[in-house]
N, C-alpha and C positions, 0 to 999 in steps of 0.2 A: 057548826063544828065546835067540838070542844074546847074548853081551855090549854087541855092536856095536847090536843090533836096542834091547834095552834102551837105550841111552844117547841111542840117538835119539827111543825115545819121551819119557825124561826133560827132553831139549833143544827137544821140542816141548812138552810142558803146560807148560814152564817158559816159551816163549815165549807160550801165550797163556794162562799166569796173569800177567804180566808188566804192570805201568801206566804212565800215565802221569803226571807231575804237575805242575801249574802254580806258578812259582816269582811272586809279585806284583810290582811295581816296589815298587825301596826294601827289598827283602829279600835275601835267600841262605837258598839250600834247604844243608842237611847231610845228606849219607848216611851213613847209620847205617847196616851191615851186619851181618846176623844169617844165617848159611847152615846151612841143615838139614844138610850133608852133607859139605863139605870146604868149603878155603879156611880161613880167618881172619877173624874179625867182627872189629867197631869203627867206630870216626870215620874218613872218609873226608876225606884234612888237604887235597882240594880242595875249595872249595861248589860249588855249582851258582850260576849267575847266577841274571837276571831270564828266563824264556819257561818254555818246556813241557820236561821231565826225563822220560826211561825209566825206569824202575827195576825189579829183578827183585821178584818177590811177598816176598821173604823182605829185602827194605833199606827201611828207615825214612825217609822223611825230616821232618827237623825244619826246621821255616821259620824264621827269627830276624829281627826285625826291625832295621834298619839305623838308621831314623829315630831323629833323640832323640825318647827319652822321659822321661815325668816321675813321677816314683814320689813319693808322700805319707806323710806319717806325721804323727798329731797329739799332742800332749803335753797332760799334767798336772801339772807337777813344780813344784818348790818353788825361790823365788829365792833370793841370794846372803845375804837374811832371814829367813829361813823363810817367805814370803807364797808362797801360788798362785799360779799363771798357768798359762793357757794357750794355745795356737798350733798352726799348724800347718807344717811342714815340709817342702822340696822339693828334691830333687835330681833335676834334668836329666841326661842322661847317654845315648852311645849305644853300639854296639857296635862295633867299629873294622873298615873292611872288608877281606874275605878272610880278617880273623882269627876269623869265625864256629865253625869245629869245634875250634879249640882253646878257645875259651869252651865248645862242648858237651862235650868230652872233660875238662876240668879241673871247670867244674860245672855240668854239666849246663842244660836249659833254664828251669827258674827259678833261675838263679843271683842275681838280687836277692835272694830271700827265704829263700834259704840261704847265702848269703854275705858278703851286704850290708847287709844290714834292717839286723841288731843293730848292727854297728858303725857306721854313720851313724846310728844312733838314743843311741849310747854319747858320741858326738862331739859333737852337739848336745846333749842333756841338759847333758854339762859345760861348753861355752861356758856356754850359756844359766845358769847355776849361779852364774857368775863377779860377775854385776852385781846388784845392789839392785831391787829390785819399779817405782822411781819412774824410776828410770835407762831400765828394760825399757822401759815402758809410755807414756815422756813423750819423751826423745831421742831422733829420727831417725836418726842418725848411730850410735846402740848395731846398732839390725838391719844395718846394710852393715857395721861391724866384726864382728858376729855369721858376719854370711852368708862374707866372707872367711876369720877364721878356721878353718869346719867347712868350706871348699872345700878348704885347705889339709892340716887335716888326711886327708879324704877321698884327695885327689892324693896325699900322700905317706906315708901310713900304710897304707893300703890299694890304691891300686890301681899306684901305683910299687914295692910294695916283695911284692904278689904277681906282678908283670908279668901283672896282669890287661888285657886287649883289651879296655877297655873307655872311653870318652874323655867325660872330667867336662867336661860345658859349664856350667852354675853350679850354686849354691844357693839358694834363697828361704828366706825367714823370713818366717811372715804376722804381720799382726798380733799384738801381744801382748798378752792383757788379763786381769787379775785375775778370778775366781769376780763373778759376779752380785752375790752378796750384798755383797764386799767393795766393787764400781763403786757398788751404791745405799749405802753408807756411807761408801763419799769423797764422792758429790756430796752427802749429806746435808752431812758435814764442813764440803767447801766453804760450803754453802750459808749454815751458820752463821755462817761466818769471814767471810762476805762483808755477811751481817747485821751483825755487829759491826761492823765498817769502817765502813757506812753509819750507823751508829750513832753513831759516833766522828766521821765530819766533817760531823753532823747537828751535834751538841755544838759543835765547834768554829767553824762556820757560827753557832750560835748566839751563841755567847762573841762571836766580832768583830763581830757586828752591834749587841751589847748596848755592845761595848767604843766601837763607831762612833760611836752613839748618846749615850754621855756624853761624848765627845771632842767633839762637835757640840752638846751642851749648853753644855759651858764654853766654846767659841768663841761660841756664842750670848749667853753671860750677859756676856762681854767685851767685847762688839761693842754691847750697851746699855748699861752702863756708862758705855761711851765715847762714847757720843753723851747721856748722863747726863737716859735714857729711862727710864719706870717700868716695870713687866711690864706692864698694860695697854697702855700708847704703845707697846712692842713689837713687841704681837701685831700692833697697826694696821699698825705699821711691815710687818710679814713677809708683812701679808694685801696690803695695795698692792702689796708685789715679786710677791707669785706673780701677782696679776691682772694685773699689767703682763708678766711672763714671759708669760701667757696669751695676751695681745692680739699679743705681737709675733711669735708660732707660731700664730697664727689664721687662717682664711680672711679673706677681704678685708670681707665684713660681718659684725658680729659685734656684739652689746649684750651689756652688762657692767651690774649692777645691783650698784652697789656699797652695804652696811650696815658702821654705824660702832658702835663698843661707844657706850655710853649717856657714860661720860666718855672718848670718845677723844680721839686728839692733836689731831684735826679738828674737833671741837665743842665750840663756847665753850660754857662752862657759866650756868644758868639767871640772867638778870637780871643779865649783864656791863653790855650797854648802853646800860640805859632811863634 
C-alpha cells in the first residue's frame, strides 16, 4: 500500500477514534496534548469555553473549575502560652479566567495540595501563635485581625510573588476553642470564683443589715429617752404606730383587736381609784 493510501487510513481511525467533550458552565476545559507520532505535546495556552469540545483520542482534557472555592484545613497548635486550641480554617479562592493552562502547566490540577496547603497552613499556625489562649478564645476582634493578617500574607507571599492565576476572595477563622478537658476546668474555675463572690456579698449583705439594725437600735433607745419612756411604754408605743400604719394601708373595713402589756402606758395600775 501507498504512503498516500496509509495516511488516509491513519486520518480516518483517527477521525473516528476522535470525542467529544462537554465543558460545564463556570468552567474551562484544558487541552493537554499527548501525540503518538509527531507534532509536539503540552498545554494548549487556549481553554476551551463553556459547550461541547472535539478532541483527538491522543489530548486530554482537564476541566478546572472557575467558581470560588473553599478549601479547609483544621488545627491543633499551641497558643502564644503554651495552652491548645483548636479551629478550623478557610480560604476562599478561585481560578482567574483564561489563565486556566497556565495554572495546569506551572502545577498542575491539584495545585492546592501541592502548592498551597503547606503554606497557608505555615501562615495561620504563626498568626494564630502570636496571641494568648484568653485573647484567642474571648475577643471578637482577635479572629478579623487573625483572618486579615493570613489573607495578606496569602496575597502577597504566595500568590503575588509566584504570579500565581489564582484570585484570594477571603479567609475565615472558625471558632476557637481550647481541648475539652481544658473548657470543663475553666468553667469548673469559673464556677468557683463565682461561688466566692456570692459568698462575699452574702457577708457583706449580712454585715449592713446587722450594721442597720444597731443603727436603728440606738435611734430607737434615743427616741424613748426623749419622750423619757420605759422599755415597757416603748414597746406600747411602737405596737400603736405599726397598728395605726396598718389601719391607714387597709381596706375600708378592717377590726383591730388591740392587747396592752399587763403595766402598759395605757393601764392604770391596780387600785388607783377606789
Amino acid at each position: 500500500m501507498r504512503q498516500g493510501a496509509w495516511s488516509m487510513v491513519a486520518l480516518g481511525a483517527m477521525l473516528l477514534t476522535s470525542g467529544c467533550v462537554a465543558i460545564d458552565a463556570g468552567h474551562e476545559g484544558v487541552l493537554v496534548e499527548q501525540p503518538f507520532f509527531f507534532g509536539h505535546g503540552g498545554v494548549d495556552g487556549m481553554p476551551s469555553k463553556t459547550g461541547r469540545v472535539w478532541v483527538a483520542p491522543t489530548t486530554k482534557v482537564v476541566e478546572v473549575d472557575l467558581r470560588p472555592l473553599q478549601y479547609s484545613e483544621h488545627f491543633d497548635i499551641i497558643s502564644a502560652e503554651n495552652a491548645p486550641v483548636s479551629f478550623d480554617a478557610f480560604m476562599i479562592a478561585n481560578v482567574v479566567e483564561s489563565r486556566s493552562p497556565e495554572l495546569i502547566s506551572r502545577y498542575g490540577a491539584n495545585w492546592y495540595q501541592n502548592n498551597v496547603k503547606e503554606a497557608f497552613r505555615t501562615f495561620v499556625r504563626e498568626e494564630v501563635q502570636r496571641y494568648p489562649l484568653f485573647q484567642l478564645t474571648t475577643d471578637p476582634s482577635t479572629r478579623t485581625k487573625l483572618q486579615d493578617a493570613i489573607a495578606r500574607e496569602v496575597q502577597s507571599k504566595l500568590i503575588e510573588k509566584q504570579n500565581m492565576p489564582i484570585r484570594l476572595n477571603r479567609v475565615v477563622v472558625g471558632s476557637i476553642l481550647p481541648p475539652k478537658g481544658v473548657v470543663e476546668q475553666t468553667t469548673q474555675t469559673i464556677v468557683q470564683e463565682q461561688r466566692k463572690l456570692t459568698m462575699v456579698e452574702f457577708q457583706r449583705a449580712e454585715e449592713a443589715r446587722e450594721k442597720a439594725e444597731k443603727q436603728r437600735g440606738i435611734a430607737d433607745r434615743a427616741y424613748r429617752e426623749s419622750l423619757g419612756l420605759t422599755a415597757t411604754e416603748f414597746v406600747d408605743l411602737r405596737r400603736i404606730e405599726v397598728q395605726k400604719e396598718i389601719v391607714q394601708h387597709s381596706p375600708a373595713a378592717l377590726t383591730v383587736i388591740m392587747g396592752l402589756e399587763r403595766f402598759g402606758i395605757n393601764l392604770p395600775s391596780p387600785g388607783a381609784d377606789r
